[in-house]
N, C-alpha and C positions, 0 to 999 in steps of 0.2 A: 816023479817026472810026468808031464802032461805029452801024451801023443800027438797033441794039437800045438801051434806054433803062428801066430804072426805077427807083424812087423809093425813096431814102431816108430814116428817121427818126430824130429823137433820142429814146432810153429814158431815164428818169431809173431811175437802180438805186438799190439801198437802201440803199449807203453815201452818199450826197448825187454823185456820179457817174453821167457819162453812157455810153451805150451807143449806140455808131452798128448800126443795124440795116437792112439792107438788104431793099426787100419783093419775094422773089422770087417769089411769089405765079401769076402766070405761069410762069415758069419751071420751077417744080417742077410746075405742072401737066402741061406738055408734054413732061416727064422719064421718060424707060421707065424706074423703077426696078430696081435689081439688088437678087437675092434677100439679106436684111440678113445678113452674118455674124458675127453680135455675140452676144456669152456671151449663155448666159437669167440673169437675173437671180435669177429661180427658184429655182434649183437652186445659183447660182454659189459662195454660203458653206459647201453641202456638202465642200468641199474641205478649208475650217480644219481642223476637229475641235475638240474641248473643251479640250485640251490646251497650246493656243495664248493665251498670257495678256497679250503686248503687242504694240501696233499702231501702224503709220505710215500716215497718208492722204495723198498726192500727187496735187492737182490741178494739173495742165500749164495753163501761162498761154496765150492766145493759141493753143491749140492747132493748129487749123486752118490758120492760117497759116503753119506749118512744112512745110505740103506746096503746093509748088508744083504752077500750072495748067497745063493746056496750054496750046500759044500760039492752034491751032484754036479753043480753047472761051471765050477770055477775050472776045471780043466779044458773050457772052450775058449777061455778068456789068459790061454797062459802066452808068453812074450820071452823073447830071449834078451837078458837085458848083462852088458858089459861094465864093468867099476871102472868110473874113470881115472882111479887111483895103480890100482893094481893088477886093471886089464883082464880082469878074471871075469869071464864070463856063465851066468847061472839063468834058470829057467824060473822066472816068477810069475805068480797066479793073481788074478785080481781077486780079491776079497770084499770085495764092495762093486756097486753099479758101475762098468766102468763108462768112460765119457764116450762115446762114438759107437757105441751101439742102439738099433733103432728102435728098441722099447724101452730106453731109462726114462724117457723123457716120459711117456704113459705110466710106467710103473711110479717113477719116481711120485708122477704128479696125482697119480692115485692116493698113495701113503701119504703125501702131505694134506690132502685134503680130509683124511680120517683123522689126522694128528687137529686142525684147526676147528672140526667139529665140539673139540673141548673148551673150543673160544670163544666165548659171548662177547659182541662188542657194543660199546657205550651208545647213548640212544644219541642218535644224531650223526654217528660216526658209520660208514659203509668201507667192510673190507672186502674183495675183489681178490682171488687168484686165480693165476695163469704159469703155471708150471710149479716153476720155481722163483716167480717172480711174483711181490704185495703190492699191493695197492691199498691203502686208507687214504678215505675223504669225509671230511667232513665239515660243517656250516661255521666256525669258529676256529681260531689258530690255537686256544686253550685248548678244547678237546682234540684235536689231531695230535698236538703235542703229548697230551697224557695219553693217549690210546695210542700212539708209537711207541712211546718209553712202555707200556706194559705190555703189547706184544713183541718188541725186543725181548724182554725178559721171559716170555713166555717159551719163544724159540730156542731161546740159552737153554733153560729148562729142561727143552727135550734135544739137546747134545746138536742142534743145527746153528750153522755159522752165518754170520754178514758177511757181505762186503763192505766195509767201510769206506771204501772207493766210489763206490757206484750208490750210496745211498745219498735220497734226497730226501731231507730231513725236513717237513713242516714247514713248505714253499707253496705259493699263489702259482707257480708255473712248474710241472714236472713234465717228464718225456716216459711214458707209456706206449709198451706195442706199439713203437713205431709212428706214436702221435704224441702231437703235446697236448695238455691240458690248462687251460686256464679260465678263471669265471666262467665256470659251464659252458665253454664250447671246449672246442676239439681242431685239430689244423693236423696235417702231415707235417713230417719229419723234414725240415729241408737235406738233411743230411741223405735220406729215402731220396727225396726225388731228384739230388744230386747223383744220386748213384746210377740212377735211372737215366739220367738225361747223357750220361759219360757211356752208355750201352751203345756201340756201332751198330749199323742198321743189319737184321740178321742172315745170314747167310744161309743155313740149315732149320728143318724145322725143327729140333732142340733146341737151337736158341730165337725160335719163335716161341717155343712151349714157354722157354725161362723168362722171355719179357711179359709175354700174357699172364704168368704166375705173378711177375711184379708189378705189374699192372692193373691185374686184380686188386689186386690189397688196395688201392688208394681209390677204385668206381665208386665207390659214394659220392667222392668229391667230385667227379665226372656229368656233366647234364649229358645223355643218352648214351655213357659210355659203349655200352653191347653194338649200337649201328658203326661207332667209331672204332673200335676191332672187328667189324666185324672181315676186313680185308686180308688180317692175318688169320681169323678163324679160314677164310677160304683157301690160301696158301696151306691151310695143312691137310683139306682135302685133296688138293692137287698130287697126281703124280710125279714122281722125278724129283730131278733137283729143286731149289726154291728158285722164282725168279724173280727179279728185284727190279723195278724198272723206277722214273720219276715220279710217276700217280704214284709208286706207294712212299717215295720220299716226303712227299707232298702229305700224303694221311699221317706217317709218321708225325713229320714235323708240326700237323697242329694237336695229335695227341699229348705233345709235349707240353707244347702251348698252354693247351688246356690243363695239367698236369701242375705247372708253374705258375697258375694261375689260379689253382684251386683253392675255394673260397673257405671262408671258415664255417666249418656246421656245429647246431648248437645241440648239446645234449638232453636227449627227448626228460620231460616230467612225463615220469605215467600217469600223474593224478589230472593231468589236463588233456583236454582233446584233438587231435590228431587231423590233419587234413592233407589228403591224397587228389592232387591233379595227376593224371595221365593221358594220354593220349598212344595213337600210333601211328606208324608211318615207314614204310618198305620190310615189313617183315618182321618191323622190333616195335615190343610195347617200350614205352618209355615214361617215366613221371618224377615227381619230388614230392618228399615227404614235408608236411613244413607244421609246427605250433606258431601263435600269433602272442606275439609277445607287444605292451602298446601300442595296439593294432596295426601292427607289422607281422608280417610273415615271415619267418627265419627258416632257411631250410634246414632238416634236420638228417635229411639225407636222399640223394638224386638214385632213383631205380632206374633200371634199364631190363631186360631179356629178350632173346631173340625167341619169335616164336614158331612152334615146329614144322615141319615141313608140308603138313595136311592140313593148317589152319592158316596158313599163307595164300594159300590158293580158294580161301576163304572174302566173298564182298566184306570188303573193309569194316561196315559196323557188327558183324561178326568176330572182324579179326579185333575187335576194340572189346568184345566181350571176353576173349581168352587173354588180351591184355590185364584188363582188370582183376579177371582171377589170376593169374600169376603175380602181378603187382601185389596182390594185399597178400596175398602168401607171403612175399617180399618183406614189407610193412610190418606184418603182423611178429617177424622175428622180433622189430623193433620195439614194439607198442606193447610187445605180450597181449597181442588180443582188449589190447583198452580201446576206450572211443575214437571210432576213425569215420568223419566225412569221405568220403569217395566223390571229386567232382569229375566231369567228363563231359566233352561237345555231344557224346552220344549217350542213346534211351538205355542207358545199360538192361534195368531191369525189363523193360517194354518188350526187348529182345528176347531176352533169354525165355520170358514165360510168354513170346508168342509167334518166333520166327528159331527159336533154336531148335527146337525137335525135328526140323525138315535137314538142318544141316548135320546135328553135331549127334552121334551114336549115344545110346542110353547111359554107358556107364558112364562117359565126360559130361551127360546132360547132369546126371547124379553131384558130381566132384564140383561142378559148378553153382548149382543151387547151395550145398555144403558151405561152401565158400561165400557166397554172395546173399542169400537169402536167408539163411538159417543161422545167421552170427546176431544175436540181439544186438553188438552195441554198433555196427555196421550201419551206417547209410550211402544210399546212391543217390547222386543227383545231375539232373544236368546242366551245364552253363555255355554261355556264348562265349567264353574263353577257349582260343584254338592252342596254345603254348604255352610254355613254362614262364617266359617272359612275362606275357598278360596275368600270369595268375598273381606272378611274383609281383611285378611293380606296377601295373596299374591295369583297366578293364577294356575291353574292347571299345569300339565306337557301335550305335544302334545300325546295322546295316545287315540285322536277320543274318550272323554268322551262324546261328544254330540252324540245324538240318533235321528232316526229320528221318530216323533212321528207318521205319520201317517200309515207308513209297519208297525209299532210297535201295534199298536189299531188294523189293521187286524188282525195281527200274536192272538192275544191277545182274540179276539173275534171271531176268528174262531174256531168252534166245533171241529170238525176232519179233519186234513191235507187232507185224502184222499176223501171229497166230492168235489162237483166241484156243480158252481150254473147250468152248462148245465147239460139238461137230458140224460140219458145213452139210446144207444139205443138197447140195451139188459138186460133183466132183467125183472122183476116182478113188478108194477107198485101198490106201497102202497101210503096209505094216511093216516096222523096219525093228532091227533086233542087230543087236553084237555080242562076243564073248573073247573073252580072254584067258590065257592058261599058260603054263609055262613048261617049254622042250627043251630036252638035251640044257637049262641053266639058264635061257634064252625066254623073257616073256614074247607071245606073239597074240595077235590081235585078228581080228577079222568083222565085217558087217553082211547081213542080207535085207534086200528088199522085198517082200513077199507081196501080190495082189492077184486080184482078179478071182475067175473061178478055182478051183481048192488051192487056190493062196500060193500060185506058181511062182519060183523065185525070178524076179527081174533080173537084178542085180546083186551080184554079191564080190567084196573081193580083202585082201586082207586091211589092215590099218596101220599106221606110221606110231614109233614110239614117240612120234611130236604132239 
């Protein structure tokens, strides 16, 4: 008998079948999780390429259960379970992963990925996992089909089961994480963005975290998603209750929009090269990822990020510089660091190597060059394209939309037109100074004005946290 005990439930699932769910709710609280080693999602179908025209989906039946427990740990996982024959009720142990606790799914997808190490596949064929869940693609409906029948048999081999339910057998269209796949693009789930669009507007901020969580998942598809949350990102600095007024029905409703609208993106080739527009605009870099297929531009995926609090308060072609480092950071999950264009209305490089050392502290001046300068297949350039539209479908008109960034950060950062950095050589000769420090939790501020003979204080008094 196990000194440990919880409870049980039956799921009804969707095909008219039940689900025994065990509530480890306890358990996983008092669980020191392991850091998860599990694909990003992310990035994971950067691997396909366009090229790739048929696919098999294999979901493992019972997954979890194929890896046995220790024998130390099975007394955490034990359940009180009653016969519904005899009504006799006994204490049983799980002997295997059980479902609902919060490392099967890392553990699980660990072992399976040492099990598949033993499995070379055909040339032309790309397999892809994500838990418990295959992916095979490949350029020919003959080779998917032979490279699924012999990873079927392979998986038999080592004691793991199908679903025969849930597999898509050697099809032009399957449904992966949450997207379909077809002729090398990619599209949301409408079933996803049905579920999304059926979510009432949120009351609390848990169920602001749970929309942004599923919201998340589909910002590719989004052009400047980050500036278009960013109204519930502020709702969750807010103290107190949530408050919900018509501005934010109104942001909702065209997130949706946007959402339901979401275009198809095509799956990057890393053997071709990459072109990055970005831009920015109230505090978020924004851009789109696109390769040029028939001399078309197809997007391959829409970035966004908000950028941080002390590069906001940054002249604009500054803040276009910490855009573009974070963008190809973005990018580069995509691309794996292949040939990426960078275009942009601003001097990126112009900047960085001759107005950024007065703004931006040494080690971001470091991460930045890292990023921008010292990537061989990296280029910057700059274009009289101000938007994602222009870049996509057609070019500006000649009416000198380009700026030049560096008169412009002067113009920008200069205090008052009429000082001049020489000294005047008439006039009253002050000296003005401030400091700040923080009492009792409280920053507080102060200025003085010192002149005249030994530099007698004029004026001095404290300063507004504005």
């Amino acid at each position: 008998m196990s000194p440990f005990n919880t409870p049980i439930l039956p799921i009804k699932k969707a095909d008219g079948s039940y689900r025994l769910v065990h509530d480890l709710r306890e358990i996983n609280k008092r669980t020191v999780a392991c850091f998860p080693v599990v694909a990003n999602p992310y990035t994971l179908l950067s691997r396909l390429g366009p090229e790739k025209q048929y696919y098999s989906v294999i979901d493992l039946k019972d997954a979890f259960w194929a890896c046995p427990l220790d024998e130390k740990s099975r007394d955490y996982f034990a359940f009180e379970w009653e016969d519904p024959v005899t009504y006799r009720r006994q204490q049983l142990r799980w002997t295997v992963l059980p479902q609902g606790f919060t490392e099967s799914p890392n553990l699980f997808g660990q072992a399976l990925e040492q099990i598949l190490q033993e499995y070379q596949t055909g040339e032309g064929v790309t397999l892809i996992q994500y838990v418990d869940d295959l992916l095979i693609a490949g350029e020919t409906e003959d080779k998917v089909w032979a490279e699924s029948i012999r990873l079927l048999n392979f998986l038999s081999a080592k004691g793991l089961k199908v679903s025969k339910a849930k597999l898509q057998f050697v099809e032009e269209e399957v449904k992966y994480l949450g997207h379909y796949l077809r002729k090398g693009e990619k599209k949301i789930d409408p079933e996803r963005v049905k579920g999304i669009l059926s979510i009432p507007p949120p009351k609390s901020k848990k169920q602001i975290r749970q929309l942004l969580g599923l919201m998340g998942y589909c910002r590719q598809w989004i052009e400047n998603y980050s500036t278009k949350v960013k109204f519930l990102y502020e709702k969750l600095s807010q103290g107190g209750l949530v408050k919900w007024d018509e501005k934010d029905d109104k942001h909702l409703k065209a997130l949706r929009h946007d959402l339901v609208n979401a275009p198809v993106l095509s799956l990057p080739d890393l053997k071709r090269p990459f072109y990055l527009f970005l831009n920015t605009d109230s505090g978020t870099a924004y851009g789109v990822l696109t390769q040029e297929w028939a001399g078309k531009k197809k997007p391959v995926g829409y970035l966004s990020k908000l950028l941080d609090p002390v590069s906001r308060g940054w002249p604009t072609c500054l803040q276009a510089l910490v855009a573009c480092a974070l963008l190809v950071e973005e990018a580069n999950k995509i691309t794996f660091i292949g040939e990426l264009r960078v275009l942009s209305p601003h001097n990126i490089r112009g900047i960085l190597q001759q107005k950024a050392e007065k703004w931006i502290t040494d080690a971001r001046l470091l991460k930045y060059e890292e990023i921008l300068l010292d990537s061989p297949k990296l280029t910057l350039e700059v274009t009289a394209l101000q938007n994602l539209a222009q870049f996509l479908y057609g070019r500006p008109s000649e009416d000198g939309l380009a700026h030049e960034c560096l008169s412009t950060i002067e113009e920008q950062t200069k205090i008052r037109p009429d000082l001049d950095e020489e000294e005047l050589e008439e006039g009253d000769r002050l000296f003005v100074d401030g400091s700040s420090r923080v009492i009792n939790g409280k920053r507080v501020s102060g200025y003085a004005i010192v002149g005249g003979e030994g530099l007698a204080v004029i004026e001095s008094g404290p300063l507004s946290g504005s």
